[in-house]
N, C-alpha and C positions, 0 to 999 in steps of 0.2 A: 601469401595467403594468410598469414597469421597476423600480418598487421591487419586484416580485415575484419578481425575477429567479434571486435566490438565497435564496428564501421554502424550505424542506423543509418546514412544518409538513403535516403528514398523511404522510408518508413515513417507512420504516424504513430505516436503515441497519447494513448488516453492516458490522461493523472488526475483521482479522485484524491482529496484531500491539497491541492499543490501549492496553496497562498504557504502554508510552513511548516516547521518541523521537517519529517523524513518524505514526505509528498513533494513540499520544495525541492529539496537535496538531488529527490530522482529524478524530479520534469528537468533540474538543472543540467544532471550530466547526462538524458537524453539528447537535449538540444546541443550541450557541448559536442554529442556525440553523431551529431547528423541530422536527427528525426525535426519534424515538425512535433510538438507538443500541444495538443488539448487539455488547457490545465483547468482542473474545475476547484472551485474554493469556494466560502460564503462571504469574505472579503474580499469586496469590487475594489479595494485600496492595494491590501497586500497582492491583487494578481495583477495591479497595474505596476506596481515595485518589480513586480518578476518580470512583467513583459519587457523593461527596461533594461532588462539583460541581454537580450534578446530577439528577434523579430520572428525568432521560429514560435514563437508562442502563439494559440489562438484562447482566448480565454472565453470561459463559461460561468458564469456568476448564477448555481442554480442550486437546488436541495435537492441534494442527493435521494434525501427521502420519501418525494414526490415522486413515481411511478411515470406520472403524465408528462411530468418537464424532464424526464430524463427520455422518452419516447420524442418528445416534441425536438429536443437537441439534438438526438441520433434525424429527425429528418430533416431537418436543417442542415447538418454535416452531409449528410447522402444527396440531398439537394446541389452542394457544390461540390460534387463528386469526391469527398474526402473517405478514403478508405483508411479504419483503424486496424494497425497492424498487432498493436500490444495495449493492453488495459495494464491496470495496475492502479488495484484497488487499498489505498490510502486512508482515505478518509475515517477516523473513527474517534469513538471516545472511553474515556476508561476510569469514570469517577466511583468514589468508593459506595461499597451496598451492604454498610452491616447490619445482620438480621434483627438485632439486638432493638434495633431505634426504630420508632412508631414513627416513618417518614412518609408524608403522602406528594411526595415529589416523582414517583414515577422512574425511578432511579435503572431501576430493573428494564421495567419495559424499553425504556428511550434508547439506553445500551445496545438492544437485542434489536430497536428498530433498525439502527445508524449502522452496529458491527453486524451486523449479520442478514437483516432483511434486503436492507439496500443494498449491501455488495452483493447478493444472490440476483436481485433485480437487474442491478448495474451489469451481470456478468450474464446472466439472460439474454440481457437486451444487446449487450454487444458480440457475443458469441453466436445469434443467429446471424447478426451483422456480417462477421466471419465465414460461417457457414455460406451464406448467399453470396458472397460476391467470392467465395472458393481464395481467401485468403491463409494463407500458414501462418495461424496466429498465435502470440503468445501473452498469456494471463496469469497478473503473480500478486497474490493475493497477499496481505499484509499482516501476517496474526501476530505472536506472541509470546513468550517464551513462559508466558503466565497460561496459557492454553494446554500447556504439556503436564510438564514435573515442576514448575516453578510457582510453588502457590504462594499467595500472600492476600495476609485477614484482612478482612470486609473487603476482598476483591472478588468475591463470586459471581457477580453478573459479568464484569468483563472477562475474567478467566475463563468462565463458562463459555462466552460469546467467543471468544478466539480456538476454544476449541473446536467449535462448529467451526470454525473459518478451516480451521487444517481437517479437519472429517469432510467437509466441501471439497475441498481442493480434492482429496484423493479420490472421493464418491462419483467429481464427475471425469476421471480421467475416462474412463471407458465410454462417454458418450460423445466426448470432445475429437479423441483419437482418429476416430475413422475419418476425420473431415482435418487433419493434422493442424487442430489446435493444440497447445500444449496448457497446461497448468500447472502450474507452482504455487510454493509459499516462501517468506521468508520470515521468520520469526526472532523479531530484536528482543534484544535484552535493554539495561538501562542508555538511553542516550541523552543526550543533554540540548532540551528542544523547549521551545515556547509550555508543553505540558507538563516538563519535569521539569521547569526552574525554579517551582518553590523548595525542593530538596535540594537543589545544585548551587547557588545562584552568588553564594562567598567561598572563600578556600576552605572555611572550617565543616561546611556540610558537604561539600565536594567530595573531602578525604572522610567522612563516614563512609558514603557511598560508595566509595573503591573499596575497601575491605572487603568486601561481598563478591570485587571481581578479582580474578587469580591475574589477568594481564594488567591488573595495577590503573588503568585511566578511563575514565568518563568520555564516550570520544563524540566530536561532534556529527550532525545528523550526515552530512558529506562522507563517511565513513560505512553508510549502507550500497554508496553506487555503483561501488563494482559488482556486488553481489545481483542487484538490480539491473545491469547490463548485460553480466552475464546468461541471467533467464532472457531478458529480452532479446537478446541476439538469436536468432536460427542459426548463425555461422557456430557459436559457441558454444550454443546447450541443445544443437535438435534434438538428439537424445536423452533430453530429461522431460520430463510429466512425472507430476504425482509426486513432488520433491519435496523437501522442506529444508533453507537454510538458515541454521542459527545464525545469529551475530551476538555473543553477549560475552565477548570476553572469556569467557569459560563459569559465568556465573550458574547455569544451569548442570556445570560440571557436577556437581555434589559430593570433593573430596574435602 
């Protein structure tokens, strides 16, 4: 029984964000882990890289922040009778927004479109998906450890935006339930991915960075997929909704 614990084989998973960083890591140990993977990316290069791991991959090359292409995908996929079993919404961005600077880049809004409208969209769109075809599904939303207690200046539109992502997750537990969807989050601390390389990227900015975590290392993004498994699993987590797991080392510790 317990070797089945984190068994996906017969299961699909959706993965928003999965050409790299912690979106790759997860679509990877899905597929290691049994599942057919829908990985959506905006690089048609980096999801051909990933498909090449692999043949459980179906890729998606689309903007997440499109409404219509993310409708149009879902009938394409229900067209070849592909039923998604778990979401697991990735994708996002987290560039700085200080008050301070007269920037008319739109910093704010784009943030709030990517982390928060779209994964609400994406998670609409697939969770009636669920609902209709009476799947026990599970959705694990990707926030932050900057969304809680871990603030950091001119981060307010992303901090901000990861908060809604964990007040999401738990808001919609009671609508999800009764159709035994579940929802979750998991909220990383620093990992050392394609977005944090300009801080990580020699040994001398590295070990600034670790000072800040009490378990001492930077670890890489393959280091989220057990945690990611285990929400996905039904064998493992039926009994969670409405969760939140850190991963940051103990950075959000605050001793």
């Amino acid at each position: 029984m317990f070797q089945q614990l984190f068994n996906l084989t017969g299961k699909t998973a959706l993965v928003t964000g999965a050409s790299s960083g912690l979106g790759r890591a997860i679509a990877t140990a899905y597929a290691q882990s049994g599942a057919k993977v829908v990985a959506l990316g905006r690089s048609q290069q980096k999801l051909n890289e990933l498909s090449q791991e692999s043949d459980q991959f179906i890729l998606k090359n689309i903007d997440i922040t499109d409404k219509d292409a993310i409708k149009n995908m879902m009938h394409d996929i229900e067209s070849e009778n592909i039923k998604i079993d778990i979401l697991v919404n990735s994708a996002g961005i987290g560039k700085k927004s200080p008050i301070f600077e007269d920037k008319d880049d739109q910093i704010f809004e784009k943030t709030y479109e990517i982390n928060v409208t779209a994964l609400w969209n994406m998670t609409s769109i697939i969770a009636n998906h669920m609902k209709n075809h009476k799947i026990a599904g599970s959705i694990i939303n990707i926030a932050s450890i900057n969304g809680a207690n871990c603030l950091r200046p001119e981060l307010s539109a992303y901090a901000s935006s990861k908060a809604a992502v964990l007040q999401m997750t738990k808001a919609l537990v009671g609508e999800l339930s009764p159709y035994n969807i579940r929802i979750n989050s998991i909220s990383p601390g620093l990992f050392h991915t394609p977005l944090t390389d300009y801080k990580l990227h020699n040994t001398e900015l590295k070990s600034q960075q670790t000072k800040n975590i009490p378990l001492g290392f930077v670890p890489d993004p393959i280091e989220i997929a057990g945690s990611a498994l285990f929400l996905a699993s039904n064998n493992a987590s039926k009994y969670v909704t409405g969760s939140c797991i850190t991963i940051d080392g103990g950075n959000s510790w605050g001793g």
